[in-house]
C-alpha positions as CSV (number, residue, x, y, z in Angstrom):
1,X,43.0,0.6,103.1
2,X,41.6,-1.8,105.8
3,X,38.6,-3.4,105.9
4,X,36.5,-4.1,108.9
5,X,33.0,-5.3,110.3
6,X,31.0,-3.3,112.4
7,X,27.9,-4.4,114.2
8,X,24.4,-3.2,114.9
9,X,20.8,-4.3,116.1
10,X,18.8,-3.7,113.2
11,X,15.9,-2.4,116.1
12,X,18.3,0.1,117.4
13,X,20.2,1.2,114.4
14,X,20.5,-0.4,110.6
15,X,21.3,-0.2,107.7
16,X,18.3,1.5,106.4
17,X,18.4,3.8,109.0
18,X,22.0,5.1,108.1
19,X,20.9,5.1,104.1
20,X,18.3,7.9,105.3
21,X,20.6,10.0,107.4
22,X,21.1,13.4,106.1
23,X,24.6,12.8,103.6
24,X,24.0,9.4,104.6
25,X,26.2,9.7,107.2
26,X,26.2,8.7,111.2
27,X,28.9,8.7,114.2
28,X,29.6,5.4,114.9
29,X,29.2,6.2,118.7
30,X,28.5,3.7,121.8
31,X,31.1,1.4,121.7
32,X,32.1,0.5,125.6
33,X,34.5,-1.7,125.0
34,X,38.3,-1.6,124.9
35,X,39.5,-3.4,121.9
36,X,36.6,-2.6,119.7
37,X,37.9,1.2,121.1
38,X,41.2,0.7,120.5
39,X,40.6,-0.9,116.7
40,X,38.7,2.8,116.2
41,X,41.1,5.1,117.8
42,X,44.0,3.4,116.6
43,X,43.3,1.3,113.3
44,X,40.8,3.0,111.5
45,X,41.3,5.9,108.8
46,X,39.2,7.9,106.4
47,X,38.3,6.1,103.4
48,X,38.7,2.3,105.0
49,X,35.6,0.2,104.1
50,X,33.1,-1.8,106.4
51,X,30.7,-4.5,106.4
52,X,27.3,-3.7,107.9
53,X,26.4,-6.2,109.7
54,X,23.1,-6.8,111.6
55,X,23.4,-8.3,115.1
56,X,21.1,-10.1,118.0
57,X,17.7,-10.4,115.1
58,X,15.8,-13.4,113.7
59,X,18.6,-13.1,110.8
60,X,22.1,-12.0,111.7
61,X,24.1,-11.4,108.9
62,X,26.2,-8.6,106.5
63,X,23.4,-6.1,105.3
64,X,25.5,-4.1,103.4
65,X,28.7,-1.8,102.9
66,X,29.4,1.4,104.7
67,X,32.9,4.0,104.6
68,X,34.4,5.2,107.5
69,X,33.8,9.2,106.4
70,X,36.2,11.0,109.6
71,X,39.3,10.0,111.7
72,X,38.9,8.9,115.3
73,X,37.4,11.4,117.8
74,X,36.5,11.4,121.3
75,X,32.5,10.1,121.5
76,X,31.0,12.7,123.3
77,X,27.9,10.8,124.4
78,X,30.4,9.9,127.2
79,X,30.6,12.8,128.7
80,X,26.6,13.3,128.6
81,X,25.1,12.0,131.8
82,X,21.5,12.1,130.3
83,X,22.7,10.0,127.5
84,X,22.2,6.0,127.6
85,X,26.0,5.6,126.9
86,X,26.8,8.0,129.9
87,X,30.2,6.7,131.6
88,X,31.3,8.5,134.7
89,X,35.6,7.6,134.2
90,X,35.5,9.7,130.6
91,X,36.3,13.1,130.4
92,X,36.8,15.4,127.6
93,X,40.5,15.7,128.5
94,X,41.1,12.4,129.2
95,X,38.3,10.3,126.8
96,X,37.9,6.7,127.5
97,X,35.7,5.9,124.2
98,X,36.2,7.2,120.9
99,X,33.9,7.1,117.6
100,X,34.1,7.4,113.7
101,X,31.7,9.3,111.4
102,X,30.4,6.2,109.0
103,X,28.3,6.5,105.4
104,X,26.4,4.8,103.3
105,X,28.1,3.1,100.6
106,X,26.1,0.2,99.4
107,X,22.6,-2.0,100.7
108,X,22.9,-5.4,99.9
109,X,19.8,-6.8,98.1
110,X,19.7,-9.8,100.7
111,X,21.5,-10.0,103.9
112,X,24.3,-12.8,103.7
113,X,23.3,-14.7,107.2
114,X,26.0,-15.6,109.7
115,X,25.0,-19.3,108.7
116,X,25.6,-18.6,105.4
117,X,29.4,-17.6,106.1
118,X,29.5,-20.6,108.4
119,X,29.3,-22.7,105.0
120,X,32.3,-21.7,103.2
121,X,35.6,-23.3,104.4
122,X,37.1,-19.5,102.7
123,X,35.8,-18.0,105.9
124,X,36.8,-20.6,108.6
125,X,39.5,-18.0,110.1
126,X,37.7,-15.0,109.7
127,X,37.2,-13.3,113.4
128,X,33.3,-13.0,113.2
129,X,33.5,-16.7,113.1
130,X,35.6,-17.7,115.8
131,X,34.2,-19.1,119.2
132,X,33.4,-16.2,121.9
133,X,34.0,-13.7,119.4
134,X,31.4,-10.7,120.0
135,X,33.3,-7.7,119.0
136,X,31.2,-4.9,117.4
137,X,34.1,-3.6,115.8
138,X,36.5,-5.7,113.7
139,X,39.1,-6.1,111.2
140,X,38.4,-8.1,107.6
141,X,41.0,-9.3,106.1
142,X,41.6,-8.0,102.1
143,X,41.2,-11.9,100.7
144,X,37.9,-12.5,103.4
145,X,36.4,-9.1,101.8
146,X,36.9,-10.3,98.2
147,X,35.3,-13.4,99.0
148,X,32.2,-12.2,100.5
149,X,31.6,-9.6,98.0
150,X,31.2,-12.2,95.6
151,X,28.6,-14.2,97.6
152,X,26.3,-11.0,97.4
């Protein structure tokens, strides 16, 4: 199993909004660019766990836990051209941008802030916390998932 990060602007999508989907589940669809792509179409399976996390709000921080539900397929709101994720170089034979189907797992009771993670010397390789990093999609390592889980 791998474990991963994805991100989201609470106004746009969050957590709350996947937990009320019907089955609780949503594509994971929008993501423009490559190596968040290429960590979905390539790295990500069925059954691998994510952190929710919250992005660009008064608060960013992990929100809660989420399961990649499907393998990688091509997202089709690249091939919509009345869609706000439109892109002209994608086509259904050739896709550019792929997607997962995500589901609810888990809501945290309070959302463990980016400063938060900051703190703990634990953390101090993890990706979300390295300079210039803003990925939507990442990887978690096994020992940097224990860890947080226990700070909820």
């Amino acid at each position: 199993m791998n474990y991963w990060l994805l991100k989201s602007e609470p106004d746009v999508f969050s957590i709350t909004d996947l937990k009320k989907r019907p089955g609780q589940t949503e594509p994971w669809d929008g993501i423009r660019n490559y190596q968040a792509r290429n960590f979905i179409r390539d790295d990500m399976r069925s059954g691998d766990l994510a952190f929710f996390y919250h992005s660009n709000c008064d608060v960013p921080g992990i929100a809660g836990i989420l399961k990649v539900a499907g393998a990688a397929r091509p997202d089709p709101t690249a091939f919509d051209q009345n869609h706000i994720h439109f892109d002209p170089k994608s086509k259904p034979d050739s896709p550019a941008w792929y997607l997962v189907e995500v589901k609810f797992v888990k809501q945290f009771k309070r959302i463990i802030s980016l400063n938060e993670l900051r703190q703990h010397k634990a953390l101090s390789n993890m990706r979300l916390l390295q300079k210039g990093n803003r990925l939507s999609v990442m990887p978690v390592t096994a020992s940097e998932w224990q860890y947080i889980l226990k700070l909820e």
